[in-house]
C-alpha positions as CSV (number, residue, x, y, z in Angstrom):
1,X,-35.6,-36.3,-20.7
2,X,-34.2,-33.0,-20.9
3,X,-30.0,-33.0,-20.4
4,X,-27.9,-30.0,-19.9
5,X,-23.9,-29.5,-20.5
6,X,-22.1,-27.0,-17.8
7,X,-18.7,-26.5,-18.3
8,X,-18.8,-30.3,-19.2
9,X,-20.3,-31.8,-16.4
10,X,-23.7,-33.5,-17.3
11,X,-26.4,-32.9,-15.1
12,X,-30.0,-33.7,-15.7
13,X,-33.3,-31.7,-14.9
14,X,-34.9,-34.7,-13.5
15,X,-32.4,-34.6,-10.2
16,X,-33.3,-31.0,-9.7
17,X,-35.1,-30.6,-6.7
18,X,-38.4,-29.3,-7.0
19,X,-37.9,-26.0,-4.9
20,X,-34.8,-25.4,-7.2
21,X,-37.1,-26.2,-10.9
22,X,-39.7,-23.9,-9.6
23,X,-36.9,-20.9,-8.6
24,X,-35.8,-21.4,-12.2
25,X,-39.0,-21.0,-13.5
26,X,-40.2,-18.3,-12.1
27,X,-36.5,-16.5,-12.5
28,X,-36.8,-16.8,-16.6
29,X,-40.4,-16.6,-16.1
30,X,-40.4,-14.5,-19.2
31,X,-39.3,-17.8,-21.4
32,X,-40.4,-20.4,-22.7
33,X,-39.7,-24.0,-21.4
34,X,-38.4,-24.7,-24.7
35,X,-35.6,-21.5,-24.3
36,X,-35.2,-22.2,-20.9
37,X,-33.4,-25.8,-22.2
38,X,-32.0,-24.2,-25.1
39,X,-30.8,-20.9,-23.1
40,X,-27.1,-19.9,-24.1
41,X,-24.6,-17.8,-22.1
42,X,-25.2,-15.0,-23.9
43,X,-29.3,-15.0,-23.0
44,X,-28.6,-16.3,-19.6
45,X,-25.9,-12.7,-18.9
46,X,-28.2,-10.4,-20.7
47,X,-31.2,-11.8,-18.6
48,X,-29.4,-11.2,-15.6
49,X,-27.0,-8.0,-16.6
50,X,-28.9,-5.1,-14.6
51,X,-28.1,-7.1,-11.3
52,X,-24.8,-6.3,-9.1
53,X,-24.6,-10.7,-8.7
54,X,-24.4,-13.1,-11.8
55,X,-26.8,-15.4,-10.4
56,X,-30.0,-14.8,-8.0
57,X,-29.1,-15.0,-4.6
58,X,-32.4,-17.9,-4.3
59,X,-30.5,-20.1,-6.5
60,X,-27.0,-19.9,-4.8
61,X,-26.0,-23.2,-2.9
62,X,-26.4,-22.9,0.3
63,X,-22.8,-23.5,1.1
64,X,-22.4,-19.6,-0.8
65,X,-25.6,-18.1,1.3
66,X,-23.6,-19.8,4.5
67,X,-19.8,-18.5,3.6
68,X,-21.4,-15.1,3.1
69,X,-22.8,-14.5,6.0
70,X,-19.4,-16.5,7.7
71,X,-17.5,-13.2,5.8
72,X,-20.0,-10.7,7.1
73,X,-19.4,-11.8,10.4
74,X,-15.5,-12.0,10.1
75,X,-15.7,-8.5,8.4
76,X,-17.8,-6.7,11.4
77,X,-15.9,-8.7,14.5
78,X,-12.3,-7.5,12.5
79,X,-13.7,-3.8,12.3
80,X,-14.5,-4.0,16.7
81,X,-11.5,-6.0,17.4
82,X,-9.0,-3.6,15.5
83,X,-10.8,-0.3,17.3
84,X,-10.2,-1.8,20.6
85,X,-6.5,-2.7,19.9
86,X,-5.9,0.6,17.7
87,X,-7.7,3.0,19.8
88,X,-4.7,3.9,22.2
89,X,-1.7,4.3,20.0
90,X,-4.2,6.0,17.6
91,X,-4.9,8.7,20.2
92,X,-1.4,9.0,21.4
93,X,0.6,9.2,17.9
94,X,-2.1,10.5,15.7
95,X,-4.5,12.5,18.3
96,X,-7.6,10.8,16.6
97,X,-8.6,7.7,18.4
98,X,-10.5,6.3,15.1
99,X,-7.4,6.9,12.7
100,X,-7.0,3.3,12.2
101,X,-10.4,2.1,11.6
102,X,-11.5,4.7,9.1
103,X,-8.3,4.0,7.3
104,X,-9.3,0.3,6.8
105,X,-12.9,1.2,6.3
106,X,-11.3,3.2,3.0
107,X,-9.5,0.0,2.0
108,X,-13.0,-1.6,2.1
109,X,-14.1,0.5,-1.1
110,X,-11.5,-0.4,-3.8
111,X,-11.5,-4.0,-1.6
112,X,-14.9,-4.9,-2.2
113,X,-15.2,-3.0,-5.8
114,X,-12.4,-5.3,-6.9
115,X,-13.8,-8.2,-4.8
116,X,-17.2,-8.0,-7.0
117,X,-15.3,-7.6,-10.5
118,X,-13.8,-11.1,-9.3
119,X,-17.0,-12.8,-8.5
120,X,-18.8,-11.0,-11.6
121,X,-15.8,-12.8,-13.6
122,X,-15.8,-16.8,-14.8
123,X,-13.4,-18.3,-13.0
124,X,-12.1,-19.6,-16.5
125,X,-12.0,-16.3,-18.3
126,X,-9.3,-14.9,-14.8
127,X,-7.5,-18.1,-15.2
128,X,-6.7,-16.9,-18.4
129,X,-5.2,-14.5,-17.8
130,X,-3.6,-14.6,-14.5
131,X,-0.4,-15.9,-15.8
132,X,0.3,-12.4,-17.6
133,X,-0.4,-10.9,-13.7
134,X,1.5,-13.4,-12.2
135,X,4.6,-12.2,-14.4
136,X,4.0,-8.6,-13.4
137,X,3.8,-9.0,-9.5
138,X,6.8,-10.8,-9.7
139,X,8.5,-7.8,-11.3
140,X,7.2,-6.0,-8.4
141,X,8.5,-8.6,-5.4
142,X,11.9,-7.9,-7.3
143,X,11.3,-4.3,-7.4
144,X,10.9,-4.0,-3.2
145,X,14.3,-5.7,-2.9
146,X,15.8,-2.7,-5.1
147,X,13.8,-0.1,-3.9
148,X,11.5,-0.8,-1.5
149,X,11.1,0.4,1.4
150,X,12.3,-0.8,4.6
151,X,10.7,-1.6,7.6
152,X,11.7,-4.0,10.9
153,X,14.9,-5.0,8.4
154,X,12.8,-6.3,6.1
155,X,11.9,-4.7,2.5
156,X,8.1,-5.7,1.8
157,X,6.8,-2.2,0.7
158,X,6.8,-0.3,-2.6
159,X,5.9,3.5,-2.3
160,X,4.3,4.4,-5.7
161,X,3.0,8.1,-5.0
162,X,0.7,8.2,-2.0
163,X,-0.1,4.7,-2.1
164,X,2.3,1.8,-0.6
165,X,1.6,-1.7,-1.6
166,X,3.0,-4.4,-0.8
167,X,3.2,-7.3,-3.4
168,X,4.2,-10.3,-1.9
169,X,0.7,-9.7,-0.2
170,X,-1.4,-8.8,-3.7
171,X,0.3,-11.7,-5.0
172,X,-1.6,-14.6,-3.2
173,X,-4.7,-14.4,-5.0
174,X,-2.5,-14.6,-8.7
175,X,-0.7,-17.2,-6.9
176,X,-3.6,-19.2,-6.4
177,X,-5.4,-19.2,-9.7
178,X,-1.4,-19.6,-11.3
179,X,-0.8,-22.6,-9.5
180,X,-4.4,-23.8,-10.7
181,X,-3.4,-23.5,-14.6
182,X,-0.7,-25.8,-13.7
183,X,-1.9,-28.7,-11.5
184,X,-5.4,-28.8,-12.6
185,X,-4.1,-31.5,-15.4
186,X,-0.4,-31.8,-14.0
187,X,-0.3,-35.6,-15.7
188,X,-1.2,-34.1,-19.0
189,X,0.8,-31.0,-19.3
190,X,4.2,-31.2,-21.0
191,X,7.5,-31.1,-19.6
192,X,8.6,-27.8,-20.7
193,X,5.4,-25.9,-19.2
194,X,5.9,-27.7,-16.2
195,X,9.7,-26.4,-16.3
196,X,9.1,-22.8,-16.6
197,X,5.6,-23.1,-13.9
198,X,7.7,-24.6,-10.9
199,X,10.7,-22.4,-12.0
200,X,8.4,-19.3,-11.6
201,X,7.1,-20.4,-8.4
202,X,10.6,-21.1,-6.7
203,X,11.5,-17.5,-8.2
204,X,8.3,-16.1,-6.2
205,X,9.4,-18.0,-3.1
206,X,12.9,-17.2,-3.6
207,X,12.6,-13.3,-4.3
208,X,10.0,-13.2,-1.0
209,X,13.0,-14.8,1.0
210,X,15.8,-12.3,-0.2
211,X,13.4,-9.5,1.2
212,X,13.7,-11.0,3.7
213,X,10.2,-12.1,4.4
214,X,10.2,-15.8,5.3
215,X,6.8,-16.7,7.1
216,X,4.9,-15.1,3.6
217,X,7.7,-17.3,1.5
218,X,6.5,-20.5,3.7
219,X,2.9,-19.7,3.6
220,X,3.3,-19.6,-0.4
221,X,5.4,-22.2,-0.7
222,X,2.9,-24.7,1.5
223,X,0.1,-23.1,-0.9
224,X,1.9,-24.2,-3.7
225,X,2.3,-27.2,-1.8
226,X,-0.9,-28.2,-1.1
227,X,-2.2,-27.6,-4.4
228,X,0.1,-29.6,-6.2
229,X,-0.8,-32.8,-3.7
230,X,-4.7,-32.1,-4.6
231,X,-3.7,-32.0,-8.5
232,X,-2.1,-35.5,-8.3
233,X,1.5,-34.4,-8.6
234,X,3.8,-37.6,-7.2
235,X,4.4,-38.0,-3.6
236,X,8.2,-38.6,-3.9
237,X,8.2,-35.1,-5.5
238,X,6.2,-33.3,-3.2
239,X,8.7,-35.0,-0.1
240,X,11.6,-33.5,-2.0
241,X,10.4,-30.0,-2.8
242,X,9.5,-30.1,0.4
243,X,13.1,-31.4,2.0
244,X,14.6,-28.7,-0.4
245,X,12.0,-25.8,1.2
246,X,13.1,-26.7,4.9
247,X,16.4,-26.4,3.4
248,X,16.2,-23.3,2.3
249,X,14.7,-21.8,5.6
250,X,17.6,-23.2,7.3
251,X,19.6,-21.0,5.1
252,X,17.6,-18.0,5.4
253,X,17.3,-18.1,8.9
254,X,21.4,-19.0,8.9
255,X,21.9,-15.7,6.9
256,X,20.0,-13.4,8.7
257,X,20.6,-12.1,12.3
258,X,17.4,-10.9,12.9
259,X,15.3,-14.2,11.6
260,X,18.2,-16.6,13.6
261,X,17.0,-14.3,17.2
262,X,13.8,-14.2,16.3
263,X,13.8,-18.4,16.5
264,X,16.3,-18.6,19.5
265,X,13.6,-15.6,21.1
266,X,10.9,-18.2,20.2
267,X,12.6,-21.0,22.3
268,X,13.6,-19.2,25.3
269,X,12.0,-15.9,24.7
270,X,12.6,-15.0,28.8
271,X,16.7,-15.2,28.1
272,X,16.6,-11.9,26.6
273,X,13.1,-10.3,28.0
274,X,14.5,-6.9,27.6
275,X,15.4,-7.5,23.9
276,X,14.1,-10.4,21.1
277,X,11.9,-12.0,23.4
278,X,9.7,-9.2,24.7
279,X,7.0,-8.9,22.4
280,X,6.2,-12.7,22.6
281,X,6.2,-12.4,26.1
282,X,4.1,-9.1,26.4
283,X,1.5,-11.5,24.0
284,X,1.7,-14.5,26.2
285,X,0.7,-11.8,28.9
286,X,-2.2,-10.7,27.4
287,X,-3.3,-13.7,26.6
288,X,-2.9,-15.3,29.8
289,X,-4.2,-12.2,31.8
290,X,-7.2,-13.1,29.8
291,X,-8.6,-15.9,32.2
292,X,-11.5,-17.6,31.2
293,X,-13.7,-14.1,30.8
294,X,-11.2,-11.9,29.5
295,X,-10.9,-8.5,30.5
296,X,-13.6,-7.2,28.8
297,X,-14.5,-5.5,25.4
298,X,-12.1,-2.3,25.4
299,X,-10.2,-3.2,28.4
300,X,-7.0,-4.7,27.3
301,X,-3.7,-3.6,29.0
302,X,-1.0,-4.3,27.0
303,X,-2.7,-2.6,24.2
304,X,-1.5,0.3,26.0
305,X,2.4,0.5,24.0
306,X,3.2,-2.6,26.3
307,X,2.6,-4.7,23.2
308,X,4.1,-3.9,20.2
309,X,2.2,-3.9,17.0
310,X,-0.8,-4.6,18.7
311,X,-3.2,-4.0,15.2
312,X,-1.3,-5.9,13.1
313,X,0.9,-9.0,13.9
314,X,-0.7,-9.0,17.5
315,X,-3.7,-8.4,17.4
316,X,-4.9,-12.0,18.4
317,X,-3.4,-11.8,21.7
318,X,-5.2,-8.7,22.3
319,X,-8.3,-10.3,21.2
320,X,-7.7,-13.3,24.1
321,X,-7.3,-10.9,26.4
322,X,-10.3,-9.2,26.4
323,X,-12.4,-12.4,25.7
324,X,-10.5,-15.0,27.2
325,X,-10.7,-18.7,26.4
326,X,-14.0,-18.8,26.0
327,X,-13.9,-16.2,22.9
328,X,-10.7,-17.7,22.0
329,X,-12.4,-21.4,21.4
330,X,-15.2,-19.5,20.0
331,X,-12.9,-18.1,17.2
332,X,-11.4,-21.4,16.5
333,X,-14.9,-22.9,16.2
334,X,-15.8,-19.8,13.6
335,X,-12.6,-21.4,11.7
336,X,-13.3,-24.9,12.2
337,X,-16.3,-24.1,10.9
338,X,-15.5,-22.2,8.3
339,X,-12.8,-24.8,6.8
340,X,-15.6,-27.6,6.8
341,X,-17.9,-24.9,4.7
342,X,-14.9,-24.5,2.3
343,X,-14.0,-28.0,1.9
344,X,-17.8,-28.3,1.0
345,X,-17.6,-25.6,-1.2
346,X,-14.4,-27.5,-3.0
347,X,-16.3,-30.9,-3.8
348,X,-19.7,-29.5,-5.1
349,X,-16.9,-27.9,-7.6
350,X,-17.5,-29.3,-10.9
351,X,-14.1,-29.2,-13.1
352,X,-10.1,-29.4,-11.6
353,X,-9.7,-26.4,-11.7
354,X,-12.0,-25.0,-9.9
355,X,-11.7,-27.7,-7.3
356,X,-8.4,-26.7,-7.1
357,X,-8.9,-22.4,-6.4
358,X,-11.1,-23.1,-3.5
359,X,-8.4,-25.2,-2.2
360,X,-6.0,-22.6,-2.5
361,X,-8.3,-19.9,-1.3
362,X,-9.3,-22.3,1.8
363,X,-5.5,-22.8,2.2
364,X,-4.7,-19.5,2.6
365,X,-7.2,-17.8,4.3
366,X,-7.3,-20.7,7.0
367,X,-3.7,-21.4,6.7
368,X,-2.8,-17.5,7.6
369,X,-5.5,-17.1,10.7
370,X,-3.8,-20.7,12.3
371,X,-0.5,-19.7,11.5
372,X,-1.5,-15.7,13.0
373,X,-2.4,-17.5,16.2
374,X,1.0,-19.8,16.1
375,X,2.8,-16.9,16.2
376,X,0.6,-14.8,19.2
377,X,0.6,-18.0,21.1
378,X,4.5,-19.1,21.0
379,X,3.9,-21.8,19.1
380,X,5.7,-20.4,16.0
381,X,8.9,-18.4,15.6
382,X,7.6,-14.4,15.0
383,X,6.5,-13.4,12.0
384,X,4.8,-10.8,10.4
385,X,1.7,-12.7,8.9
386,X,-1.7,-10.5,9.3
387,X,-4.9,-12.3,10.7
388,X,-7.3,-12.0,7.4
389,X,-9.8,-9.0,7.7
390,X,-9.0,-8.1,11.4
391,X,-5.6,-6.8,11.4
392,X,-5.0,-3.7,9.9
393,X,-3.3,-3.1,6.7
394,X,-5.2,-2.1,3.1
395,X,-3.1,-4.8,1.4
396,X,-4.0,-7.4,3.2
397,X,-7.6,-6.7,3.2
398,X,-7.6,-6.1,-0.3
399,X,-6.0,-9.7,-0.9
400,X,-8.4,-11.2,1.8
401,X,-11.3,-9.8,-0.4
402,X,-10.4,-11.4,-3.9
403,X,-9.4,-14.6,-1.8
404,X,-13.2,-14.8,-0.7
405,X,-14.7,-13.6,-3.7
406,X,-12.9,-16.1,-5.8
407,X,-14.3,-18.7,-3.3
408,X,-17.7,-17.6,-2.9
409,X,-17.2,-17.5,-7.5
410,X,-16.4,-21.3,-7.4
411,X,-19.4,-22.3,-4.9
412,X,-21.8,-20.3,-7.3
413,X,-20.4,-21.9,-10.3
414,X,-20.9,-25.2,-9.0
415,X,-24.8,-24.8,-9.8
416,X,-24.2,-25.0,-13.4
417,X,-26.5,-22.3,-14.2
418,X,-23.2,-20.0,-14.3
419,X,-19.6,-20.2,-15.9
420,X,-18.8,-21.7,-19.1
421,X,-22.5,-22.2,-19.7
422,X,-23.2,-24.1,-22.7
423,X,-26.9,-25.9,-22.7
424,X,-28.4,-28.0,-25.0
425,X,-31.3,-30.3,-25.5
426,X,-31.5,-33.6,-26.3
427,X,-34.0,-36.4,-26.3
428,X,-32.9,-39.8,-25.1
């Protein structure tokens, strides 16, 4: 019987199915069955290095054909959502009612040009080196608190020539594939590497928090959260990290004016409707006005400067009010459906670590939409959290995009014909 190693994991051409042996076969039809057991990593890229994917789309899993086509759609209904929000205030301020889409269709081109570099990449070679990344973004969080730029009393943005980027966003990706080196094999790595890891990450969180910037310091934290409960780490020490993060949001919100009205807008928002609490109530409007229907594609009202930042922060509620509750549990269904693809995508994953970036990549991009419709809905204090690849911003997008692609890497990796590939024949 012929046997194969990937990336450690034994699996055996006999539990092939027959439509996948004959895909292989004709793919390195140009081999012989003898190479085709014996083929290396180095054979396998150079057979395949004229194409823009590392493996044949015929022999992806068919969670990866499913998530792509789940992104294409997400892509296209951001792009018509953000034109009816954006079309208005586009007009008004910049006398060019498409100002905000083609801006975000240029983020797509450096987004999806990095976003194939990812998925072109083994997922062990970027863990590698994401650490030395990981040090340099945090140099840049520190760097908006000293000189970045300021916007709704909060210092997220660093100008660097005509570009402004926004590192506590960039970082999530690092963050991900970081917290993977760590956990993947918590039980085996040694107290001093541990030390400096979970030092590092209560720096990120910490240095996010002084910005201030607290719902992208809890969304990191519950990332780093999550991950460590998948890699094994005790559940004593999860339950006190996480008493000390609550902690610590207490704090924030104690020391800042503008966080501790935003959560007394969020419980009462009607006491000052004039003041903190009008923007939650101009969303609940919208979305309530929506019905069952909605208004209609296009036909929003409060998109017209009743709602502040209607493209960004707010741009569900505009959604629910031109499709109503019927689009509304539509889009929680995409999601629903979407985090049962990913969770499938995580346990065909063959190694920890792997297992453990699509958890973090489901984690945040599902994590963000839910906690991006909290906010719209009233069911969370307001924040500034983006809904992934439908409110506008080039940072965000371009973080969305490696999110996905590392994702959509791990499910094709899972076939064993790419990664760490490292066959060999046997005869048992």
């Amino acid at each position: 019987m012929a046997k194969y190693d990937f990336d450690g994991s034994i699996g055996y051409l006999l539990f092939i199915k027959v439509s996948d042996r004959k895909l292989i076969s004709q793919y390195f039809h140009d081999f012989s069955k003898e190479k085709i057991y014996n083929l290396s990593e180095k054979e396998f890229h150079n057979k395949n290095k004229n194409n823009l994917i590392p493996l044949p789309f015929k022999l992806w899993p068919y969670e990866g054909k499913l998530f792509i086509l789940f992104l294409g759609i997400w892509c296209l209904f951001g792009i018509f959502i953000l034109g009816s929000a954006s079309w208005w205030v586009a007009s008004k301020e910049m006398g060019d009612w498409t100002y905000y889409i083609k801006r975000q269709l240029l983020w797509y081109i450096p987004s999806l040009t990095i976003a194939l570099i990812i998925f072109q990449t083994n997922i062990r070679d970027l863990l590698k080196i994401s650490k030395f990344i990981f040090y340099i973004m945090i140099i840049l969080v520190a760097a908006t608190i000293l000189f970045g730029t300021t916007v709704n009393g909060s210092s997220r943005w660093l100008v660097i020539g005509p570009l402004q980027i926004q590192p506590s966003e960039l970082i999530k990706p690092i963050a991900i594939l970081e917290a993977a080196n760590i956990f993947a094999h918590w039980n085996l790595v040694k107290n001093e590497k541990k030390f400096v890891s979970i030092f590092l990450f209560g720096l990120l969180i910490f240095l996010i928090m002084l910005q201030p910037n607290l719902s992208t310091a809890g969304l990191i934290g519950g990332l780093f959260w999550i991950m460590a409960l998948c890699g094994d780490v005790r559940i004593k020490t999860l339950g006190s990290v996480a008493s000390f993060g609550f902690f610590s949001a207490y704090l924030s919100i104690l020391r800042n004016e503008y966080q501790r009205l935003r959560v007394i807008s969020f419980l009462n928002p009607w006491s000052d409707a004039e003041g903190n609490g009008y923007q939650l109530i101009q969303s609940l409007l919208a979305i309530g006005s929506g019905g069952l229907l909605g208004q209609g594609y296009g036909l929003s009202m409060q998109k017209l400067q009743y709602l502040p930042i209607q493209s960004t922060d707010f741009i569900y509620a505009i959604f629910a009010e031109e499709f109503g509750l019927v689009g509304s549990i539509f889009l929680l269904g995409f999601l629903a459906t979407l985090s049962y693809l990913i969770l499938r995508i995580t346990l065909k994953c063959r190694n920890n670590y792997t297992k453990l970036v699509a958890t973090g990549c489901g984690t945040l991009l599902i994590g963000q939409s839910l906690m991006h419709i909290a906010v719209t809905t009233g069911s969370m204090p307001t924040t500034g959290l983006p809904l992934p690849f439908v409110s506008y911003g080039g940072n965000s997008l371009l973080a969305s995009s490696i999110i996905s692609a590392l994702l959509l890497r791990c499910s094709i990796e899972s076939t064993g014909l790419i990664g760490t590939l490292r066959a060999r024949k046997t005869i048992n």
